[in-house]
C-alpha positions as CSV (number, residue, x, y, z in Angstrom):
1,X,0.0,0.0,0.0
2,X,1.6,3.4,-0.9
3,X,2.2,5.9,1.8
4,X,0.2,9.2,2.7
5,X,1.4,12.3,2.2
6,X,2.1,14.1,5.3
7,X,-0.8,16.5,5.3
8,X,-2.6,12.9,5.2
9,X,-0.7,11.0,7.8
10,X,-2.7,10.7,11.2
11,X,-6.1,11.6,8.7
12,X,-8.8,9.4,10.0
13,X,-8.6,5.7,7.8
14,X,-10.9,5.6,5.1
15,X,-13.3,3.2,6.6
16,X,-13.8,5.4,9.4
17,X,-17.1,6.6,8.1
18,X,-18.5,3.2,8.9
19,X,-17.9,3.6,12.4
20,X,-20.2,6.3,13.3
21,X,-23.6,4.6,11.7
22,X,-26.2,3.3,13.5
23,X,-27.2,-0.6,12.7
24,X,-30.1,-0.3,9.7
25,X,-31.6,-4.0,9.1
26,X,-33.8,-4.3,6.2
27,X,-37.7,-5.1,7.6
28,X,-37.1,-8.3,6.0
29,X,-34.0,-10.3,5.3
30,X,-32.0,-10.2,2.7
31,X,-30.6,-13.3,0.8
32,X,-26.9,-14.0,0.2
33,X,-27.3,-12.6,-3.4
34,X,-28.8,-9.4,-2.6
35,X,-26.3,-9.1,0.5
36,X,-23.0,-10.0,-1.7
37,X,-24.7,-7.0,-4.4
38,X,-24.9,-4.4,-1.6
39,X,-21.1,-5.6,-0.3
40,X,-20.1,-5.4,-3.8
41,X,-21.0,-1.8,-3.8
42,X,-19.5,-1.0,-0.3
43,X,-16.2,-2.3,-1.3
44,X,-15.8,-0.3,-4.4
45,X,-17.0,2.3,-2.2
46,X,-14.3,2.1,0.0
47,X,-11.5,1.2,-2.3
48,X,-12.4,4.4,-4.3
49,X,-12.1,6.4,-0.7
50,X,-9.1,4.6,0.1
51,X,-7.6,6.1,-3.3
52,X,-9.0,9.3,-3.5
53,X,-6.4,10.4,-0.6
54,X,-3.7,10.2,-2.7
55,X,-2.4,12.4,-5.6
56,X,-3.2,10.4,-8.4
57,X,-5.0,11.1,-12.2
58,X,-8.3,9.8,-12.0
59,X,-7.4,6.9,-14.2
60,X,-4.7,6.0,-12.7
61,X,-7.4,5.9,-9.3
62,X,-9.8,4.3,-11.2
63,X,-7.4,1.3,-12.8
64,X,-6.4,0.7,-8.7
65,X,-10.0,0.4,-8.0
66,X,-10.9,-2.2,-10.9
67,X,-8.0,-4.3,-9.7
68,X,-9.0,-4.0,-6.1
69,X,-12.6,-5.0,-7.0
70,X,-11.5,-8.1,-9.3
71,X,-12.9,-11.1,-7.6
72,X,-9.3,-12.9,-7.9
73,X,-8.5,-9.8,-5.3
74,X,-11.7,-9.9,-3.5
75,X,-10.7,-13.8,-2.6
76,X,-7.1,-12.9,-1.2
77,X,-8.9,-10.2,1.2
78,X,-11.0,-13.0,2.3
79,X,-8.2,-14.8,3.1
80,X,-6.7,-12.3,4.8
81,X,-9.8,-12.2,7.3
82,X,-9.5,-15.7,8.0
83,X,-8.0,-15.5,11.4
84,X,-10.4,-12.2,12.6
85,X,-13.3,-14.1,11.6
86,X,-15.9,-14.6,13.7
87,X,-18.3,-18.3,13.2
88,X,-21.0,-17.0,12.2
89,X,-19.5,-14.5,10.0
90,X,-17.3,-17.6,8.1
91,X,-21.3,-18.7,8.3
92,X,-22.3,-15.6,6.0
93,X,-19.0,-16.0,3.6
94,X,-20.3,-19.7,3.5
95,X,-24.0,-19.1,2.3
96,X,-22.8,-16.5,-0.1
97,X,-20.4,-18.6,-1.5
98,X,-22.7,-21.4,-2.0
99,X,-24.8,-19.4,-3.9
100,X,-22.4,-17.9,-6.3
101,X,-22.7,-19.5,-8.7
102,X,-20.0,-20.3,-11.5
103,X,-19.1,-16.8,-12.3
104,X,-18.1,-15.6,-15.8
105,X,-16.6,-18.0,-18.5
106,X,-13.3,-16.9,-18.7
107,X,-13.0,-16.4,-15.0
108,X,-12.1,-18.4,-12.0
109,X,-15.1,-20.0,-10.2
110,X,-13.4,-20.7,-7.2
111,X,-12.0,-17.0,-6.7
112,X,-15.8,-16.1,-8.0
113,X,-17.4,-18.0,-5.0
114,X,-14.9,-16.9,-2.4
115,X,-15.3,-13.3,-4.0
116,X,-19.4,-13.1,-3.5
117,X,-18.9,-14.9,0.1
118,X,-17.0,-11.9,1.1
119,X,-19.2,-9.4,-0.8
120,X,-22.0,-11.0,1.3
121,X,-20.3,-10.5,4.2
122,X,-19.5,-6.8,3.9
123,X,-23.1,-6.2,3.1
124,X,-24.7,-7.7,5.6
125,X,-22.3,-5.8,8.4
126,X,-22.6,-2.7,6.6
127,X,-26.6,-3.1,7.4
128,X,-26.2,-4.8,10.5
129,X,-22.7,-4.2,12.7
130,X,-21.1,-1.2,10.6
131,X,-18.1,-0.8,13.2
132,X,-17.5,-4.6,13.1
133,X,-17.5,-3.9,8.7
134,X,-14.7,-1.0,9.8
135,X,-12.7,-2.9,11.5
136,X,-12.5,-5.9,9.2
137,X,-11.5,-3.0,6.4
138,X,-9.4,-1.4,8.4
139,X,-7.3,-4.8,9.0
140,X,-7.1,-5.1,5.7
């Protein structure tokens, strides 16, 4: 990860909007689909805030972005989770995984299921346990 510039450094993280929101459940529940399509959003989301802070052209921001948000990529941070996971959140990578699907042709469908098990996970915090989805990023 590159450095911050110094009138960055000590800036609040970029997950640390997440923090500071209240717990906002759907009235009914979501399935692992819907949940890993809300996580996929909320980890573009804060890749593109993690980038912004640095002096960059926007294409240059946004080619770091699309390669952050590849599911090959979204399956490493998964695996770099595994030990701050809790059981019922490997419970939440497991349903979405399961329901993933084979993914596109020419892609991996192993890295595809591992990819929408984590999206589901990152939505369903961001609804339900926002500072728990903060820390998870931020460990990342």
């Amino acid at each position: 990860m590159a450095t911050l510039p110094p009138e960055l450094d000590g800036a609040p993280g970029p997950s640390a909007w997440l923090a500071g929101l209240a717990p906002a459940p759907p009235a009914t529940a979501l399935g692992p689909l819907q949940l890993a399509w809300l996580g996929d959003a909320v980890w573009e989301l804060h890749q593109r805030l993690r980038r912004c802070r640095l002096p960059a052209k926007s294409q240059q921001l946004h080619q770091k972005v699309v390669e952050e948000v590849k599911a090959a990529s979204q399956a490493r941070a998964l695996e770099r989770l595994e030990g701050v996971l809790t059981e019922d959140e490997r419970d939440l990578v497991r349903r979405g995984r399961n329901r993933s699907g084979r993914g596109p042709r020419n892609g991996d469908p192993g890295a595809y299921g591992q990819a929408t098990g984590f999206e589901a996970l990152l939505g369903w915090l961001f609804l339900h346990d926002p500072p728990r989805l903060a820390e998870l990023l931020d460990h990342l």
